[in-house]
Biotite code that builds the C-alpha atoms (Angstrom):
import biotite.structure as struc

atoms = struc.array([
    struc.Atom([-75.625, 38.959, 147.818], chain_id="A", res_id=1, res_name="UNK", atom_name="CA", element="C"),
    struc.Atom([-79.120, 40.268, 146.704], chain_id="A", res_id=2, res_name="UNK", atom_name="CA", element="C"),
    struc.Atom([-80.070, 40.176, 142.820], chain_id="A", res_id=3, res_name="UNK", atom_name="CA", element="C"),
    struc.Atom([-79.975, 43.640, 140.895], chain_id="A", res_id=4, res_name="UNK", atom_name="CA", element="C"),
    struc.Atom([-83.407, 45.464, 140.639], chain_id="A", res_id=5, res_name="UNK", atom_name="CA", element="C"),
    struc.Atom([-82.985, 44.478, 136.761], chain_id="A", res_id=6, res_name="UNK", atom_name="CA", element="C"),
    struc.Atom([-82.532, 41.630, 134.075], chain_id="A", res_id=7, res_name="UNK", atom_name="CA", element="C"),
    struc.Atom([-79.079, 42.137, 131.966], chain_id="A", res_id=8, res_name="UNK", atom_name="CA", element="C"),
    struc.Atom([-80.740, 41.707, 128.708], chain_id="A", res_id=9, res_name="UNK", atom_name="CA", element="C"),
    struc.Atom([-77.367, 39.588, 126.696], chain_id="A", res_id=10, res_name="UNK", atom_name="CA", element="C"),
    struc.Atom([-79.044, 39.490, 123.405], chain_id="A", res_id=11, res_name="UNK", atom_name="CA", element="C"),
    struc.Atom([-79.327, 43.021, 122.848], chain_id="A", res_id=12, res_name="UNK", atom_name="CA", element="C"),
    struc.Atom([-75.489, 43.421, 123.998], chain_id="A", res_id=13, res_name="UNK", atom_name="CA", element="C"),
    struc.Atom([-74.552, 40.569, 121.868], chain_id="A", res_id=14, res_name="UNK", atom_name="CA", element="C"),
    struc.Atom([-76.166, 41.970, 118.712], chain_id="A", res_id=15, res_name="UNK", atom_name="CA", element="C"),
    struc.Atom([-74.795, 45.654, 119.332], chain_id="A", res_id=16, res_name="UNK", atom_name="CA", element="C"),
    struc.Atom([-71.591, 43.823, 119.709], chain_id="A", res_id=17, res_name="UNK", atom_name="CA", element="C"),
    struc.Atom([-71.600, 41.558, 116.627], chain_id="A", res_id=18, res_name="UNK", atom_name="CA", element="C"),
    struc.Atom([-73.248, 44.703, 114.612], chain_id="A", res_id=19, res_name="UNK", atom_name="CA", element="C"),
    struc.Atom([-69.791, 46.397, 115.345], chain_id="A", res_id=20, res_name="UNK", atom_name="CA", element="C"),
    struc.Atom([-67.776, 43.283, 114.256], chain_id="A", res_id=21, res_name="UNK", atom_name="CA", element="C"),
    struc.Atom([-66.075, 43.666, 117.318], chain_id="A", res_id=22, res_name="UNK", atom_name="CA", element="C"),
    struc.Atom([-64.696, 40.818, 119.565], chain_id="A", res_id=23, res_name="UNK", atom_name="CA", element="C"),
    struc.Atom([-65.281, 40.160, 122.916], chain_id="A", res_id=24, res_name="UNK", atom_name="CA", element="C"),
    struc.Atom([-61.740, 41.245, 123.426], chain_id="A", res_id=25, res_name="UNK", atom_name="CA", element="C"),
    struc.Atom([-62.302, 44.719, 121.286], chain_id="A", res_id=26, res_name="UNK", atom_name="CA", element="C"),
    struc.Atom([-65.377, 45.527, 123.773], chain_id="A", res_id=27, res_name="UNK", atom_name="CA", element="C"),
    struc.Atom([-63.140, 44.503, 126.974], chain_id="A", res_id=28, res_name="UNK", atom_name="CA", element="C"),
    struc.Atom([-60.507, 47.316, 125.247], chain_id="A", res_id=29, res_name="UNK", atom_name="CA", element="C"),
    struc.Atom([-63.150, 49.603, 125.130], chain_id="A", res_id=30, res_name="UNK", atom_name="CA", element="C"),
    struc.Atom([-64.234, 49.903, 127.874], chain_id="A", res_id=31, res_name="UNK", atom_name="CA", element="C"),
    struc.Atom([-61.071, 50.160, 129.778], chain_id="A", res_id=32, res_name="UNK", atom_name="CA", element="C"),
    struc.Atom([-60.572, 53.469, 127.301], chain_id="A", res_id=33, res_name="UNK", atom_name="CA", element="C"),
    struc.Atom([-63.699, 54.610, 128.689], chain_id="A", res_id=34, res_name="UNK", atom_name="CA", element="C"),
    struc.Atom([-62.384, 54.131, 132.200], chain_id="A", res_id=35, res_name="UNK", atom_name="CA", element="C"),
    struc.Atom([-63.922, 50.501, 133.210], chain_id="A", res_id=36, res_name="UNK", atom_name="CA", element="C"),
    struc.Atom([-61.733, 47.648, 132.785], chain_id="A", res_id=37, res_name="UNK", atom_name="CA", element="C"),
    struc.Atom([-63.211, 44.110, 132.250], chain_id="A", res_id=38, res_name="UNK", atom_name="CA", element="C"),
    struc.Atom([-62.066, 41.090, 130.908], chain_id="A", res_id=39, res_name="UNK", atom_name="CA", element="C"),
    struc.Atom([-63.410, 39.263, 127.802], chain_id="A", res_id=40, res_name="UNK", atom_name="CA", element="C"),
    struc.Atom([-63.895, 36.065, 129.865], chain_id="A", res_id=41, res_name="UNK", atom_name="CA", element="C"),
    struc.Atom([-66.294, 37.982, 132.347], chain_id="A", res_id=42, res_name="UNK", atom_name="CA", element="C"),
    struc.Atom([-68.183, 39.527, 128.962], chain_id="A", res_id=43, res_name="UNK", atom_name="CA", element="C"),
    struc.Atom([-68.351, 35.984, 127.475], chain_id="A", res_id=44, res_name="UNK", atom_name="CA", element="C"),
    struc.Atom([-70.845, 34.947, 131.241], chain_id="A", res_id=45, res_name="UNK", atom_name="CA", element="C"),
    struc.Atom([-72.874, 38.525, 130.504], chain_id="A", res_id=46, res_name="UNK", atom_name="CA", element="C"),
    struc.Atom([-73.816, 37.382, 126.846], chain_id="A", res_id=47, res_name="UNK", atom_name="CA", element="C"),
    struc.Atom([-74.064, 33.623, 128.321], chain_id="A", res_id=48, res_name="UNK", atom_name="CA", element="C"),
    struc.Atom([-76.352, 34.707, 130.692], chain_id="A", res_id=49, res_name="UNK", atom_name="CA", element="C"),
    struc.Atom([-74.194, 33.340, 133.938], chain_id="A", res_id=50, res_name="UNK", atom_name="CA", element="C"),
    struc.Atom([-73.844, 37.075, 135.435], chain_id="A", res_id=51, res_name="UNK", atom_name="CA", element="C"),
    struc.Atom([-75.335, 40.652, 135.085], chain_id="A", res_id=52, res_name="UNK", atom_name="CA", element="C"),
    struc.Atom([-72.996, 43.626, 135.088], chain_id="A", res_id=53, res_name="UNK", atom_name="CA", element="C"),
    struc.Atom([-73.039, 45.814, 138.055], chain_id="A", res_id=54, res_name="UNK", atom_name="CA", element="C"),
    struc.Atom([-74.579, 49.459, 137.885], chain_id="A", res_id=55, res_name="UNK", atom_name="CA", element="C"),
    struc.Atom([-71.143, 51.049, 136.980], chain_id="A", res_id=56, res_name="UNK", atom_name="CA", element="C"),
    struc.Atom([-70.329, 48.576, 134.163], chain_id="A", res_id=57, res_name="UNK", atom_name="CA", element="C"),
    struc.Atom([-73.333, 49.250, 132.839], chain_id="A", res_id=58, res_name="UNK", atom_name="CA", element="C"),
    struc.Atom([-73.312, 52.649, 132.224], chain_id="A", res_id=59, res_name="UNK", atom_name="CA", element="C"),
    struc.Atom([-69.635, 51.815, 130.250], chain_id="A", res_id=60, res_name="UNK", atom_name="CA", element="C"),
    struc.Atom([-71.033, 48.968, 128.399], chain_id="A", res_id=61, res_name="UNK", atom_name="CA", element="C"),
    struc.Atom([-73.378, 50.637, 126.586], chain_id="A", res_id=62, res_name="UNK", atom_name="CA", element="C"),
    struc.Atom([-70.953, 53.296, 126.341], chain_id="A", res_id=63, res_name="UNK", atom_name="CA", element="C"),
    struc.Atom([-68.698, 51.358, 124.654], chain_id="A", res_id=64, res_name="UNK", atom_name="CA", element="C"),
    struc.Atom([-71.554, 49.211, 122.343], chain_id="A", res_id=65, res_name="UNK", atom_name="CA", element="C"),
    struc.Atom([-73.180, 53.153, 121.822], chain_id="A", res_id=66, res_name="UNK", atom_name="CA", element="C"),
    struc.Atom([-76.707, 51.637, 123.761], chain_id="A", res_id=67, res_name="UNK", atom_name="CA", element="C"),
    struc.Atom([-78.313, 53.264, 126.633], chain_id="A", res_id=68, res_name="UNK", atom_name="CA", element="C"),
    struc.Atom([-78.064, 51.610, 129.579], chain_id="A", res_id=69, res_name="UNK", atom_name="CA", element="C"),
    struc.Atom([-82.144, 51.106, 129.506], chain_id="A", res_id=70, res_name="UNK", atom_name="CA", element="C"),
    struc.Atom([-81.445, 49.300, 125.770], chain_id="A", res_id=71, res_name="UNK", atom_name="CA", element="C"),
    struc.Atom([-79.335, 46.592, 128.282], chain_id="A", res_id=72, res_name="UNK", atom_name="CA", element="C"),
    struc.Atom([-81.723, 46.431, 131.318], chain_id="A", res_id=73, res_name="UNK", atom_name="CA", element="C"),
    struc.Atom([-85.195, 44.983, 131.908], chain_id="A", res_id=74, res_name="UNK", atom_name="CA", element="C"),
    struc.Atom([-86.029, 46.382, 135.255], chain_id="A", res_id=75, res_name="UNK", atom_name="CA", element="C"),
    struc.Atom([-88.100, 42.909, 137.616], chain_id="A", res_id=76, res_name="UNK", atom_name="CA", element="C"),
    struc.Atom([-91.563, 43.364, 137.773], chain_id="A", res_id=77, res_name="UNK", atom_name="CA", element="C"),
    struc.Atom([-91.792, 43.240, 142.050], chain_id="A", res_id=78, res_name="UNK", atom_name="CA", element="C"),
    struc.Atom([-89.472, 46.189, 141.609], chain_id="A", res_id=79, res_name="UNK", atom_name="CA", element="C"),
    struc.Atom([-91.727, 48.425, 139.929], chain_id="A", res_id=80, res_name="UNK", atom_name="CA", element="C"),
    struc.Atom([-94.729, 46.737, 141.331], chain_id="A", res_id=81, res_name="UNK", atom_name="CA", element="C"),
    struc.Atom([-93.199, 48.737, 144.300], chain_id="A", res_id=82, res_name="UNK", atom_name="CA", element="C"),
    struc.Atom([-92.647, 51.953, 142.601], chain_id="A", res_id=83, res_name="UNK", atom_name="CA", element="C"),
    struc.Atom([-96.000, 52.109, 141.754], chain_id="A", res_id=84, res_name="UNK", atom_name="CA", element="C"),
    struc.Atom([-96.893, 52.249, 145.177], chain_id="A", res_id=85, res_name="UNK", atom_name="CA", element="C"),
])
């Protein structure tokens, strides 16, 4: 399995998240309103770091958190190293 083109940046989602006074569990709810379902325990590893979202979870997360999906991403420099190409 290759590593996303970006860096899942938790902090940002973490704030958003404790800015709403929302659990874990309330985001996890959210999103499956807005069509995505996740657990808590897999949102607990995105804030800890242990995992990034995928592409589509993404898009619902900061949905859900009312980000942009850019606000949650930090795309790898040797990926736009090679868009500049």
């Amino acid at each position: 399995m290759t590593a996303p083109p970006y860096t899942f940046n938790r902090t940002v989602a973490l704030q958003a998240r404790l800015r709403k006074g929302w659990t874990q569990r309330q985001v996890s709810e959210r999103c499956k309103e807005l069509g995505r379902e996740v657990n808590d325990s897999n949102l607990s590893k995105y804030e800890r770091g242990e995992y990034a979202p995928s592409p589509p979870f993404l898009a619902v997360l900061a949905q859900a958190l009312d980000l942009t999906v850019d606000d949650l991403i930090t795309l790898r420099e040797e990926d736009m190293a090679g868009d500049a190409a």
